[in-house]
C-alpha positions in Angstrom: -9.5 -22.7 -19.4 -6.2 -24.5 -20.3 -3.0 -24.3 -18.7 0.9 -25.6 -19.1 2.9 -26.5 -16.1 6.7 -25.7 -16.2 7.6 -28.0 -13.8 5.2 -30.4 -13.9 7.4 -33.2 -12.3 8.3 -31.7 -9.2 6.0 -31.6 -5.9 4.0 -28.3 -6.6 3.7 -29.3 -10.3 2.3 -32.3 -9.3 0.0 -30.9 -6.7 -1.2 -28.2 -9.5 -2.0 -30.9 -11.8 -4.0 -33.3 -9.2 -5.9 -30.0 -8.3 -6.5 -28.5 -11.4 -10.0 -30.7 -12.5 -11.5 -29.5 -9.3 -10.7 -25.9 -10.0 -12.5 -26.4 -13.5 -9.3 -26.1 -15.0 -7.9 -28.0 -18.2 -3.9 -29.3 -18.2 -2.7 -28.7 -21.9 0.6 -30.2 -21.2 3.9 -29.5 -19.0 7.2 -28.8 -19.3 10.1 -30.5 -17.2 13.8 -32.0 -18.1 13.1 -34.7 -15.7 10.7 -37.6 -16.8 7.6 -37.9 -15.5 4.4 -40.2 -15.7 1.5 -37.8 -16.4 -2.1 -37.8 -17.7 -0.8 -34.9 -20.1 2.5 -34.6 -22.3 4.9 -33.0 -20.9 8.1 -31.9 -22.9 11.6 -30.8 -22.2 11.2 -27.3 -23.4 8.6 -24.9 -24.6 9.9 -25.3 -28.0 7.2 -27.9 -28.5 4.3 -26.2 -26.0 0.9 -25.7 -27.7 -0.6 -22.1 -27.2 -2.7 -22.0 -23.6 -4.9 -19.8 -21.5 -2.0 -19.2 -18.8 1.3 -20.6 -17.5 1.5 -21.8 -13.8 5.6 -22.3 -13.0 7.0 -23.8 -10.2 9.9 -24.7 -11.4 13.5 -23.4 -11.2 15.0 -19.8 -12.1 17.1 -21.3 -14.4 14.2 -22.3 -16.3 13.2 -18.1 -16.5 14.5 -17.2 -20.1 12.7 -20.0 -22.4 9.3 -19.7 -20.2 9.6 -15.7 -20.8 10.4 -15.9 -24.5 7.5 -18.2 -25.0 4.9 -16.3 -22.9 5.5 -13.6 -24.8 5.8 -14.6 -28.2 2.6 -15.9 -28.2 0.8 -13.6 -25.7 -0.1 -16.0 -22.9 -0.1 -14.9 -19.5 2.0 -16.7 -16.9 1.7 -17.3 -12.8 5.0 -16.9 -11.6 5.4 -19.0 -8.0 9.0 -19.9 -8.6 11.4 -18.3 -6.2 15.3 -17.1 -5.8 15.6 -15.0 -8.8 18.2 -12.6 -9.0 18.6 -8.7 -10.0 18.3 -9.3 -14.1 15.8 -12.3 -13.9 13.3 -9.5 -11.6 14.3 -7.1 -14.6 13.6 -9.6 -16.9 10.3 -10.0 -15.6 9.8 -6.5 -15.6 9.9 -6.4 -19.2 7.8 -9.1 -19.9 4.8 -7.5 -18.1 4.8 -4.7 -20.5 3.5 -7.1 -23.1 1.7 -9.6 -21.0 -0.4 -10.1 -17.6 2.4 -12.1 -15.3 1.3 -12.8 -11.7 4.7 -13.2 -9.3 4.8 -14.5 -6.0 6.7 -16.0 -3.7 3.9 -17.7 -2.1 0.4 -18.1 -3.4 -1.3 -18.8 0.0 -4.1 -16.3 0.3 -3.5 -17.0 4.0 0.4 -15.8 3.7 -1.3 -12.1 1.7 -3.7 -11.6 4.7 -0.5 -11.8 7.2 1.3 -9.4 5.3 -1.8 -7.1 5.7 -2.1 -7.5 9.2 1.9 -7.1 9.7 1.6 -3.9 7.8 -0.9 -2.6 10.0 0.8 -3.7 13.1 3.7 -1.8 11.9 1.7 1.1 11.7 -0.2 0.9 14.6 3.3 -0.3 16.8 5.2 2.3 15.8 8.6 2.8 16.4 8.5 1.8 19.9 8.7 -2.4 19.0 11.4 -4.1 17.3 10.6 -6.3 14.8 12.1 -9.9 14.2 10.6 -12.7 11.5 11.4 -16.1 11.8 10.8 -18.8 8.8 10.8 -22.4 9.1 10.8 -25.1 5.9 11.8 -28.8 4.9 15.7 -29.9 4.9 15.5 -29.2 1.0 14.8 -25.9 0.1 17.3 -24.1 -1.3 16.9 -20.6 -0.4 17.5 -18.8 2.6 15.5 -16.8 4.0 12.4 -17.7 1.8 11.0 -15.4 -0.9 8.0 -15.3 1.7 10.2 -14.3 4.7 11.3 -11.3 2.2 7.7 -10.4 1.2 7.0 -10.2 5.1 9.6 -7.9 5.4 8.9 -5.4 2.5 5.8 -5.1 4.2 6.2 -4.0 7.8 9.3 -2.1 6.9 7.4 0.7 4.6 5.4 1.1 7.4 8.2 3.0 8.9 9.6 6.5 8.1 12.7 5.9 8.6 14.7 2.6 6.5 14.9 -0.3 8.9 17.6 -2.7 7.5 17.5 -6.4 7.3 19.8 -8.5 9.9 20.0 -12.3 8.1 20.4 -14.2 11.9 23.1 -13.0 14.5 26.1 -14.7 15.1 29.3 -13.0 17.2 30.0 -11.6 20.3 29.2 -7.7 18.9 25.6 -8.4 17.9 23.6 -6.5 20.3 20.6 -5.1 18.4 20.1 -2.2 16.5 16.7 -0.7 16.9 16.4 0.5 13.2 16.9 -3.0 11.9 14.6 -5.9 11.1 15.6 -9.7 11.9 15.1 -12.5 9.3 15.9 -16.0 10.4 15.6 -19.4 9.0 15.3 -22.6 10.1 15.6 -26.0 8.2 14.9 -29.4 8.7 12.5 -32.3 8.6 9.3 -32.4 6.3 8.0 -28.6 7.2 5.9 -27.1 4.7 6.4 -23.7 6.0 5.6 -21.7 8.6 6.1 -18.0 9.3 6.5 -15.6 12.3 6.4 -12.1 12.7 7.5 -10.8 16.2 6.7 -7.2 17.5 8.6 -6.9 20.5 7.6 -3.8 22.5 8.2 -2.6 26.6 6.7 -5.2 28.8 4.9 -7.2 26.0 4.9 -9.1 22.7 3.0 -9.6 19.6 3.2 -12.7 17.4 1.5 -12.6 13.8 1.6 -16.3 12.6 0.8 -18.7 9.6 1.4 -22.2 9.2 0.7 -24.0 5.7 -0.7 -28.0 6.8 0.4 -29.4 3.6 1.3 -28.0 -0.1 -2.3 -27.9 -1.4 -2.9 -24.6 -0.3 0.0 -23.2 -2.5 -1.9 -25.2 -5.8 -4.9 -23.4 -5.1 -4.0 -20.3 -4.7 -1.6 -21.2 -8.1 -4.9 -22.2 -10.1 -6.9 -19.2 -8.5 -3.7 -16.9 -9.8 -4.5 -18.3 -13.3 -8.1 -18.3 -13.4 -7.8 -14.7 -12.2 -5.1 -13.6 -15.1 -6.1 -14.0 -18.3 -8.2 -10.3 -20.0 -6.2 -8.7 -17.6 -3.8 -5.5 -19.1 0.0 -6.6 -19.4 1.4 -5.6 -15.7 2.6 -7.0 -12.6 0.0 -8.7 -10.1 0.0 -10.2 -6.6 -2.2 -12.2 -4.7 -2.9 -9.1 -2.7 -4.6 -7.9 -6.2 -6.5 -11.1 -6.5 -7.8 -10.7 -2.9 -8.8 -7.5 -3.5 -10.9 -8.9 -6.4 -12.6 -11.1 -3.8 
């Protein structure tokens, strides 16, 4: 199969591309505003982007409208892996997936979908009886706070609940004693940190930590080119890696 990389000269684009042979999987081309030396063209737009088998972004949000317009004006799937998009990008999206297959994540580990599992269950299993804190941890350069991840880890425990259980972003004052219906999200930043991610289940007389560590950015390409290679023939819709895990 063939694929186009929006974002092909930043670090995960990069990564995408050096993994892509191994994964039996063609570059066509990319598309960045910033120069880059590639074995593939790479153009500033996707004015100029030759039809493919899927798009893998991991660009910026900004870069949303033209990949969207293009996706669906010529029917090509696309693996979304870009993060911080706000209310009418998501709706955006949401429209686009009712003409093609678009795969949205805000982490493509399959390592990071098992955790949310197992969170969810804890959740479930814990009960209302532990309170429930997750802590993220990334490079000094990332831009969002807390990470798309972080978020995902909290949509999942808190439907296991009945009741809502709100999210607390960090603490800070002298009035900040904790509420039991809440759920902490905290981020830390600094250094060369891939990303790492905690989620605490503090309970009467003992604690449970669910954790995952990423080693280096790799695992984020693979699960990118395992996204696309899972996409195409699929019905327009929304997909996750939960749904390519359940494949497995």
């Amino acid at each position: 199969m063939k694929i186009l990389i929006s974002g092909a000269a930043g670090h995960m684009g990069r990564e995408v591309a050096a993994q892509a042979g191994s994964a039996g999987i063609k570059v066509a081309g990319g598309v960045d505003v910033a120069d880059v030396q590639a074995d593939f063209p790479v153009w500033a737009d996707f004015t100029q982007a030759p039809a493919v088998d899927c798009i893998v972004d991991f660009s910026r949000p900004a870069s949303l409208d033209g990949l969207l317009a293009y996706a669906v004006q010529n029917r090509i799937p696309a693996v979304l892996a870009t993060t911080g998009y706000d209310e009418a990008q998501l709706a955006a999206i949401d429209e686009a997936a009712k003409v093609i297959p678009i795969f949205r994540s805000a982490n493509m580990s399959v390592g990071i979908a098992l955790l949310r599992a197992l969170s969810r269950k804890a959740a479930q299993v814990l009960g209302d009886d532990f309170d429930v804190e997750i802590v993220e941890a990334h490079h000094n350069r990332k831009a969002d706070a807390p990470s798309g991840t972080a978020l995902m880890l909290y949509d999942a425990v808190k439907d296991a609940y009945n009741a809502p259980r709100e999210a607390v972003y960090g603490r800070h004052g002298r009035e900040c004693h904790r509420d039991h219906n809440e759920i902490g999200l905290h981020a830390l930043r600094g250094g060369t940190v891939t990303g790492e991610h905690e989620v605490c289940f503090f309970g009467p007389s003992e604690r449970i930590t669910l954790r995952h560590s990423a080693e280096n950015r790799s695992v984020f390409a693979q699960g990118a080119l395992r996204a696309a290679a899972f996409l195409p023939g699929k019905a327009p819709g929304l997909y996750t890696m939960d749904d390519v895990v359940g494949e497995i």
